[in-house]
C-alpha positions in Angstrom: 20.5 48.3 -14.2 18.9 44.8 -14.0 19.9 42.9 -10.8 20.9 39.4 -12.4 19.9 37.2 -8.7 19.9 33.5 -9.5 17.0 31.7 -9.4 15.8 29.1 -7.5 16.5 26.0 -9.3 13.4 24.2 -10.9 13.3 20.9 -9.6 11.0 18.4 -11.3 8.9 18.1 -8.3 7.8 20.1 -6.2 8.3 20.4 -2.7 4.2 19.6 -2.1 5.0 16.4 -4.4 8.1 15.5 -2.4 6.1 15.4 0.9 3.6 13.4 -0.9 5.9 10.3 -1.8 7.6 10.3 1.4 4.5 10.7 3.3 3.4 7.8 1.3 6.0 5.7 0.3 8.6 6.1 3.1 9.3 2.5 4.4 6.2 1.1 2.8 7.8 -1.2 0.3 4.5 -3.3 0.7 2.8 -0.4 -1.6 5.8 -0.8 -3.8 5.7 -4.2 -4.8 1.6 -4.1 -5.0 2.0 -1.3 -7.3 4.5 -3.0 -9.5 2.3 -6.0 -9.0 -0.5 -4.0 -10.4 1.4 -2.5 -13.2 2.4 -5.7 -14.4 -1.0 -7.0 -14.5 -0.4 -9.6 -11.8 -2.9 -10.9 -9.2 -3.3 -9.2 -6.8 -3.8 -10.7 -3.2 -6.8 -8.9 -1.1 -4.2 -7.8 1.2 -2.5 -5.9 -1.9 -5.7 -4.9 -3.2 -6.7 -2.8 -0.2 -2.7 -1.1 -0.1 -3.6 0.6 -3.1 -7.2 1.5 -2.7 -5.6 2.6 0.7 -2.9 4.4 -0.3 -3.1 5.7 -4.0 -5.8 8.4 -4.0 -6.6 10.6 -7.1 -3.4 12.8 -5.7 -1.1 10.1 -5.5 -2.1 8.5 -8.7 -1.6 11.8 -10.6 2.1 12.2 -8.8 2.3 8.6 -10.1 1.3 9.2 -13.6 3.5 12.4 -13.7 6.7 9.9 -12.1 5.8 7.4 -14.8 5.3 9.1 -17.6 7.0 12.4 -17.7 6.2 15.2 -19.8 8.6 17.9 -21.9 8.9 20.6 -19.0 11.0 23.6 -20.5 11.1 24.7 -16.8 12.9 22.2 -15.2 16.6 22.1 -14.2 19.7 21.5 -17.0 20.0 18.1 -17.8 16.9 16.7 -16.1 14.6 17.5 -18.6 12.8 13.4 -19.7 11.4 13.0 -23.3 10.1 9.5 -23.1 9.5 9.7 -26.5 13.3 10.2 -27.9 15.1 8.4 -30.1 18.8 8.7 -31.1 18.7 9.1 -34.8 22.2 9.4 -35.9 23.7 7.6 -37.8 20.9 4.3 -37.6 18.9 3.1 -40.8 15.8 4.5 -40.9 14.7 0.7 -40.5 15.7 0.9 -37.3 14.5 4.0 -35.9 11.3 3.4 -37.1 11.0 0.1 -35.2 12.4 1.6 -31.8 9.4 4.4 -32.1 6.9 1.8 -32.7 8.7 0.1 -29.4 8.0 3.7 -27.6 4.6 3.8 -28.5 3.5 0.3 -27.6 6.0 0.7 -24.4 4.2 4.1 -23.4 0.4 3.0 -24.5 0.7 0.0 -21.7 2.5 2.7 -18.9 -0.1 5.1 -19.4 -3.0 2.7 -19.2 -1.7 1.0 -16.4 -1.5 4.0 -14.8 -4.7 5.4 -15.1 -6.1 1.7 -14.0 -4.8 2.8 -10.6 -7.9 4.7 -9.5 -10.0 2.0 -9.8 -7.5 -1.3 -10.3 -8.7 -1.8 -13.8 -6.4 -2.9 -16.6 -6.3 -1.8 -20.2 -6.5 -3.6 -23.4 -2.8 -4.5 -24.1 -1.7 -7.3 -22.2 1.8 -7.7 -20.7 1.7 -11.8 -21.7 0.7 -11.0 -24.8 4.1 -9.6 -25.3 5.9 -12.2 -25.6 3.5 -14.2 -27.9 5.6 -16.3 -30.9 2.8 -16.3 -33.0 2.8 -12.9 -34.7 4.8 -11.3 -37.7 8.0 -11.2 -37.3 8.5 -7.4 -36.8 5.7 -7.6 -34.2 7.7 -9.7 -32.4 10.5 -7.8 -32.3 8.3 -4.8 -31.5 6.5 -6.5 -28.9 9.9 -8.3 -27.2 11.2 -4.8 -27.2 8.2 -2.6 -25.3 8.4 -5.7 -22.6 12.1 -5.5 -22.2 11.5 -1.6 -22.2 8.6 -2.0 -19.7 9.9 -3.8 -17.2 13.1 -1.6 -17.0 11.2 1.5 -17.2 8.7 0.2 -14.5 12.0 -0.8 -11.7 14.2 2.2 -12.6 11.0 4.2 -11.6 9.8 2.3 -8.2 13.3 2.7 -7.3 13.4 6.8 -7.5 10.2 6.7 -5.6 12.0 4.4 -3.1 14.8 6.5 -2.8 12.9 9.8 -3.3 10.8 8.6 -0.2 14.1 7.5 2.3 15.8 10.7 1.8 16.2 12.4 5.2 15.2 16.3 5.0 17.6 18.2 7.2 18.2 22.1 7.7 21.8 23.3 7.2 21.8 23.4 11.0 21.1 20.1 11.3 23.4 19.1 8.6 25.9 20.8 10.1 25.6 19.4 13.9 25.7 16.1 12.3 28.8 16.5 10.5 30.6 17.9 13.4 29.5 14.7 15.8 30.6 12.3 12.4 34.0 14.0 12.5 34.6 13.6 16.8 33.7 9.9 15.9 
């Protein structure tokens, strides 16, 4: 008879990965913003520029890169599996879906460049500012408006699991549970 034990649940990092962005993100906020800074193509001041030559070594840019843009895992837990690529299809002109993938593409192309810059501060070829230029095709616009919009969110919803990620507190169950029980006297 096969034992049916249940299995350690597959979380999407690991715990090496966990210790890495608390180790280096864990009340450092100033690597935050220099990092959003950076992925947004702003200047950097020399301050900034030495926080991430500093503190985002070929390790920490790879975690980066795999935060960022996250790849099909068929491994990792129910409901946390990230397609960055997917698009809701139902019942949408085809019009329409086909402009929100052209949005992913560009919106994913400036993530993943901008991420690989990161080992050596370089940028790519697609500019954030160009984003929002009014003098292009109509669709192009619309395509370019979007991947800025989708940028920008993707880019804050991100720092902000690494902020969180790195402020969690790792306690034993012992400790858990001596806490709770001074909470309660309280």
């Amino acid at each position: 008879m096969v034992e049916n034990k249940p299995q350690k649940r597959q979380m999407r990092y690991s715990d090496k990965e966990l210790k890495l962005i608390k180790s280096t993100f864990a009340e450092r906020d100033d690597i935050l913003i220099a990092l959003r800074k950076f992925i947004y193509q702003q200047e950097l001041t020399e301050k900034e520029e030495v926080i991430l030559r500093e503190s985002i070594n070929g390790e920490v840019a790879d975690l980066i890169y795999k935060v960022f843009i996250p790849e099909l895992d068929g491994n990792s837990t129910f409901t946390n599996l990230t397609d960055i690529y997917a698009v809701n299809t139902k019942d949408r002109k085809i019009e329409d879906i086909s402009l929100e993938i052209d949005i992913n593409i560009l919106r994913f192309n400036y993530l993943k460049q901008e991420i690989r810059g990161l080992k050596d501060l370089t940028h790519g070829d697609i500019k954030l500012e160009d984003l929002v230029s009014l003098d292009v095709r109509k669709e192009d616009k619309c395509i370019n408006f979007g991947a800025r919009a989708g940028i920008l969110n993707h880019i804050e919803g991100y720092l902000n699991a690494i902020r969180v990620i790195a402020g969690e507190k790792t306690e034993t169950f012992e400790e858990m549970m001596k806490r709770m029980i001074q909470n309660s006297s309280k």
